[in-house]
C-alpha positions, 0 to 999 in steps of 0.5 A: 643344349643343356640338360635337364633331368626329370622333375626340372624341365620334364615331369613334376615334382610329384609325378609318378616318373620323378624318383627322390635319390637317397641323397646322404643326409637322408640316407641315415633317417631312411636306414630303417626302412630300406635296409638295401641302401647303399651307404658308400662301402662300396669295396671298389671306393677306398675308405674315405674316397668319393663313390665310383661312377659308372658308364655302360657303353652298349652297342647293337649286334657287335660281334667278338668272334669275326673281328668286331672290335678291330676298328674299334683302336681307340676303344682298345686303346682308351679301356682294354688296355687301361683295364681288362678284356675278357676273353669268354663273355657270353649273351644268355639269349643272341637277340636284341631285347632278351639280351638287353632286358637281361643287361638290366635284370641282371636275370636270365630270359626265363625269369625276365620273360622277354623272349622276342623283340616283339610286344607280345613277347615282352619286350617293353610290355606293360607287364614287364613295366610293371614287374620287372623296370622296378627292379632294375639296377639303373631303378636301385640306383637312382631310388636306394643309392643316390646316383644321377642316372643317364640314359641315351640311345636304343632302350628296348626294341619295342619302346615308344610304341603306343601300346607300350605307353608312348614316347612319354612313358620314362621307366622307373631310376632315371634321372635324364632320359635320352631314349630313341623311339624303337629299333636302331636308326642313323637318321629320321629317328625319334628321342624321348627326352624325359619323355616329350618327343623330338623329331631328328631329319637326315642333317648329318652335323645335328642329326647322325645319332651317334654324334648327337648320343655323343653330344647329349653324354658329354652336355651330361658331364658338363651340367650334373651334379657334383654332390653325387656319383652318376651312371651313364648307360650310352646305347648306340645304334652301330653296327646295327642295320640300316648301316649308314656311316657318317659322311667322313667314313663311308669310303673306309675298309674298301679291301675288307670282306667278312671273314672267310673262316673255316664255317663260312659258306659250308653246309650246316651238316648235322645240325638243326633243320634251320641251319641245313635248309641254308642254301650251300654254295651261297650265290655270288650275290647273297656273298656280295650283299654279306661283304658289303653288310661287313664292311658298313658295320665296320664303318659305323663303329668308328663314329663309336670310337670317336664317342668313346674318345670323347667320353674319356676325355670329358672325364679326364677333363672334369677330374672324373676319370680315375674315379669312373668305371667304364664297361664296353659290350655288345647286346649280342654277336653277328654272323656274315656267312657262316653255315651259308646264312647270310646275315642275322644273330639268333642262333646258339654258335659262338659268333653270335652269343659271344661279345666283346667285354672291356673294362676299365676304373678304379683299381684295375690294372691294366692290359690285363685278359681274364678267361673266366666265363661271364655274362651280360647277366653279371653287369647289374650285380657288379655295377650295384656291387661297385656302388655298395648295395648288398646284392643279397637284396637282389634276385638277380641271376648273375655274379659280380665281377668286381672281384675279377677285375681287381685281382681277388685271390683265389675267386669262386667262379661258375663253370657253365652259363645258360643259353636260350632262345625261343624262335619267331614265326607263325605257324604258316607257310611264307607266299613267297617260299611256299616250298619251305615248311610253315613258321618260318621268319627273317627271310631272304628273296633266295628263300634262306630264313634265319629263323622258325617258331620251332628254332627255340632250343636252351643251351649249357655253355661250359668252360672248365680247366679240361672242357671246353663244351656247348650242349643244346637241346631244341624245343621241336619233334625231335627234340634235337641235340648239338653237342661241340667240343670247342677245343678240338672244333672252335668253329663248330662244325661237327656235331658229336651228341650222337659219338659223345660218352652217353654217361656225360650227355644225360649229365648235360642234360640234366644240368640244362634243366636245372638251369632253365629253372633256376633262379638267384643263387641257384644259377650260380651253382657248380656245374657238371664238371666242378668238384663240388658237383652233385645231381639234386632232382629238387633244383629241376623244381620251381618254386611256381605253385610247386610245379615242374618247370617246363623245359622250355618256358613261356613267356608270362604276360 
């Protein structure tokens, strides 16, 4: 099947959906006007050397702290050890669509406003179509610097949906869209192909959506242009439910269970009312079901690691390779277990905010492991970084890492990252747990849910040369806090807001306010523990009709 971008085989010419590249030679009569361009002095491309490429490979629920990356050998082979892995990367919110919509704002979910998986709560709406996709990096790349942009996979979870515009709705800076109607699927799915549908069946040789991602990717570097760098954003449905492994690997990791580390199966004791409802000792079945969830999330990454394979090969084959960026991370973490939950994402502990993150290209060396603390709100800004556009022209949130990975001396770097969440459910008891309190959502039949309306809490994630802390506050009656010092206790089990120095708790606190309303730059200030420190009440002030912003936002719509 070849490929063809928008404007040749999809929408027209003249159609809202085709956006003109700033293609060199018009580059130069456009300066003028578009003083954010990108004009190759990119400080990842040599001086006179073509500008990079990049691929952003994107997985869905892929956790780091249980052993995500373990089946995961050639990934590690082919870009962490060709490149950096970091250590402390970090999701500001632990769901697929704030985390996804964060990856491309380069913004925090209380700027961005996507805080749930659902249309009402912004994910795909028409509002965020209308303020926020146009800002995205992937649009900047396409409209300021001339770059071919490649999309395939799961966009955001409530894409396709008839009020969100529908299979024909292309967002804005792509030049080839293979999108997947909604949530996760192997089989029996949708695609918006530059936005015309087209139906996938149960079929495994033309069906199984990893391989045909694959496919779709590697037709990409066989049919683009040559006379401009590309971006490719590849966004596979593993490991996420419904689990389904390709027929050839649905029989490994038979002697594999989810982890059974210190946090596994024990009371949530001190902790938010969501954590201690959990039900402890899990049944033999609820541990059964959560083995079983492990060991086939395990089995769909290795499609995924055929497809990195694959990628990196076509690369090296076209002669692109050495000049191409690859990113590798997940939308969010996972848990199996730990607290007595079962199986979910959406809660503040480092199982599942924290991802994988390697990193390979153009002037990184190799095997090489960074601690700093980083986000997926940093991806936007270093990818625009590697293609030369000033970031200053962007109101993103995060940082650059570029400076990281090529071995910048003496960076500058944030001692603290912002976490948030806003919980689901409606103010109503569940018919089938009607002993439990009303509002709560993702339910299990032993009446254990893994989340509430009231399960919305905003956390300081702080790592420094002496700390190594997490403060969170929720949105609820009681105003609940959890504070973890994670040197000491890396599984989280103790909560010390109540034994914790009251000096450095109100210094936490007001530190989180500051970052729930920040914006650009003033997310990137220091933080509690840096030297250059300092408590300012005008950075817990908005510049939003001049008021306060609430400690945790609402979305806007």
């Amino acid at each position: 099947m070849r490929l063809l971008p928008l404007g040749a085989g999809g929408p027209g010419r003249h159609s809202p959906r085709h956006l003109r590249s700033c293609r060199p030679a018009l580059l130069v009569l456009l300066l003028p006007l578009l003083p954010g361009c990108c004009l190759g002095g990119s400080r990842a491309a040599a001086a006179g050397s073509r500008r990079p490429n990049v691929v952003l490979l994107l997985t869905d629920d892929q956790d780091e702290v249980l052993g995500g990356m373990t089946p995961l050998k050639k990934t590690k082979a082919l870009i962490g050890e060709m490149g950096m892995t970091f250590s402390s990367a970090y999701v500001p919110s632990a769901l697929c669509c704030p985390s996804r919509a964060s990856i491309l704002t380069g913004k925090y979910p209380h700027n961005h406003h996507v805080v749930n998986n659902t249309l009402e709560g912004n994910c795909s709406s028409k509002s965020w179509q209308k303020i926020q996709e146009p800002n995205t990096f992937p649009a900047i790349l396409r409209s300021l610097c001339g770059y071919q942009t490649f999309f395939a996979g799961k966009y955001l979870n409530e894409y396709g949906a008839p009020a969100a515009g529908g299979l024909e709705y292309v967002p804005p800076g792509w030049s080839y869209w293979y999108a997947l109607e909604k949530n996760s699927k192997y089989y029996n799915y949708t695609l918006s192909i530059n936005g015309k549908a087209r139906k996938h069946g149960e079929n495994y040789s033309v069906d199984y959506l990893t391989d045909v991602l694959a496919n779709i990717s590697l037709d990409f570097l066989d049919y683009k242009s040559n006379f401009e760098p590309f971006f490719m954003m590849i966004s596979t449905p593993a490991p996420h439910s419904p689990w389904i492994a390709a027929p050839q690997y649905q029989k490994t990791f038979q002697n594999v269970f989810a982890p059974r580390n210190k946090n596994f199966n024990i009371h949530g004791t001190n902790k938010h009312w969501l954590i201690r409802q959990a039900k402890t000792p899990m049944t033999n079945s609820s541990i059964q079901f959560l083995d079983n969830a492990f060991r086939k999330r395990w089995q769909t990454l290795l499609s995924v690691d055929d497809l990195v394979e694959k990628l990196v090969k076509r690369l090296e084959f076209i002669g692109e390779l050495d000049n191409t960026y690859i990113f590798y991370t997940s939308d969010n973490g996972y848990h199996t277990g730990q607290f007595s939950l079962p199986i979910d994402k959406r809660q503040l502990y480092e199982f599942d905010i924290k991802v994988p993150l390697l990193v390979r290209g153009p002037g990184i060396k190799p095997n090489q492991t960074s601690k700093m603390l980083v986000a997926n709100i940093d991806l936007g800004p270093t990818i625009l970084d590697i293609a030369g556009y000033n970031l200053n022209k962007t109101q993103m949130d995060g940082m650059s890492l570029l400076p990281i990975l090529t071995g910048v001396s003496n960076v500058t770097w944030r001692s603290d990252v912002l976490v948030e969440y806003q919980g689901e459910g409606r103010n109503v008891t569940d018919p089938t747990c009607p002993s439990l309190s009303p509002g709560v959502s993702q339910c299990f039949p032993d009446c254990v849910c893994e989340d509430a309306y009231n399960n919305t809490y905003a956390c300081v994630r702080t790592m420094s040369a002496r700390w190594n802390l997490q403060y969170c506050e929720f949105d609820d009656q009681e105003v609940f806090v959890e504070v973890y010092n994670l040197t000491a206790d890396p599984h989280q089990i103790t909560n010390i807001a109540k034994s914790i120095d009251p000096e450095l708790l109100g210094k936490m606190n007001y530190r989180l306010m500051m970052l729930q309303s920040c914006s650009g730059p003033a997310c990137r200030t220091p933080g509690v523990f840096d030297p250059g420190y300092r408590f300012d009440p005008r950075l817990m002030f908005n510049n939003f009709n001049g008021g306060r912003t609430r400690r945790f936002s609402k979305h806007l719509l």
